[in-house]
N, C-alpha and C positions, 0 to 999 in steps of 0.2 A: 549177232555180229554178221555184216554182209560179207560174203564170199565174193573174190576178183576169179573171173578164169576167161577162157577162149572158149568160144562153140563158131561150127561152120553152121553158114544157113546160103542156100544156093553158091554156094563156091566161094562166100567171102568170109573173111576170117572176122569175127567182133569179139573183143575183150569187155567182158561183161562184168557188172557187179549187182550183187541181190541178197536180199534177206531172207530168199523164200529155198536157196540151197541150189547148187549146183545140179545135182540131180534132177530136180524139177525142170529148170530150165531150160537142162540136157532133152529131157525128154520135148517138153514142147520145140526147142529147136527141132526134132529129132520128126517132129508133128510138122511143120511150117515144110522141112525138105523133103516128107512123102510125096506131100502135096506139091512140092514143086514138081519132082520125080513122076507125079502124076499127070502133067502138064504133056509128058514125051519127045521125046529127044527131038523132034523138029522144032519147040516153044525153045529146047534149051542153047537150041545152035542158034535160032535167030534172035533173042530174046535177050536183052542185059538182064541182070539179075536185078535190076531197079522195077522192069517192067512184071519181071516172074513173080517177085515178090509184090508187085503192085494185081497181078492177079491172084495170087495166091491172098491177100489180102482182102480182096473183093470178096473169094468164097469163102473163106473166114465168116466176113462182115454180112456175107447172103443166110450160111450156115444158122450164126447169132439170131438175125431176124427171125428166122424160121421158129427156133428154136424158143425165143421171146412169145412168139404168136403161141405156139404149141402149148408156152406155159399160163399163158392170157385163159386160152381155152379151159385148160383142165382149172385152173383155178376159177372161173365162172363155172363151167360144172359141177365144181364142189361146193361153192356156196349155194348155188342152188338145189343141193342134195342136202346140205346144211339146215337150211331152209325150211325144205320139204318134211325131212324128219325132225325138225322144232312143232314145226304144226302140226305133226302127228302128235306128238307126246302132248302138248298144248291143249288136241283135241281129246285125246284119253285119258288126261290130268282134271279134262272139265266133265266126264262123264263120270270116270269116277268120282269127283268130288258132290257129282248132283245124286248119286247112288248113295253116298254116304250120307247125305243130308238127308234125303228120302230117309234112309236107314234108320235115321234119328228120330226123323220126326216120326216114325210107326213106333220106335221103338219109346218116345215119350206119350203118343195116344196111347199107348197098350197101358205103362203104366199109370197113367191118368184116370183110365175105363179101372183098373186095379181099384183106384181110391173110393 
């Protein structure tokens, strides 16, 4: 069931509703006005809150990218570790397997040399 409440985010008041809990929302509001807060008091004197939060927005949206690219990478790293250890076991699945055939076939001339 969605929850209705109020949170401030850069000094204006929003009557919010969500699914996801008040709590949660609280906190990311809570996330959105650090970031304003981090902007410093010269962006908040000259600044409407349309523009704070349009930069605050931005580094959100810079942060996401970043963090997108970040996950691009580790997951081309991992497939290609994936990869690398397939083709090992690949390769040790075929020596063994040519060991064992070896193994056979001495172990059928022995018996053979027997008859």
């Amino acid at each position: 069931m969605a929850d209705t409440f109020l949170i401030e985010i850069a000094g204006a008041k929003y009557r919010m509703t969500s699914d996801d809990g008040e709590a949660h929302i609280r906190q990311l509001a809570a996330a959105v006005n650090a970031r304003v807060e981090a902007l410093g008091p010269a962006a908040n004197r000259t600044a409407t809150p349309a523009q704070l939060l349009a930069l605050v927005a931005l580094g959100l949206a810079d942060d996401l990218a970043h963090a997108e690219a970040r996950t691009r990478a580790v997951e081309q790293t991992t497939r290609e570790a994936v990869r690398a250890a397939i083709a090992r076991i690949d390769k040790r699945l075929e020596a063994d397997t040519e060991l064992a055939q070896q193994a056979d076939a001495a172990a059928r001339a022995e018996a053979d040399a027997r008859l």
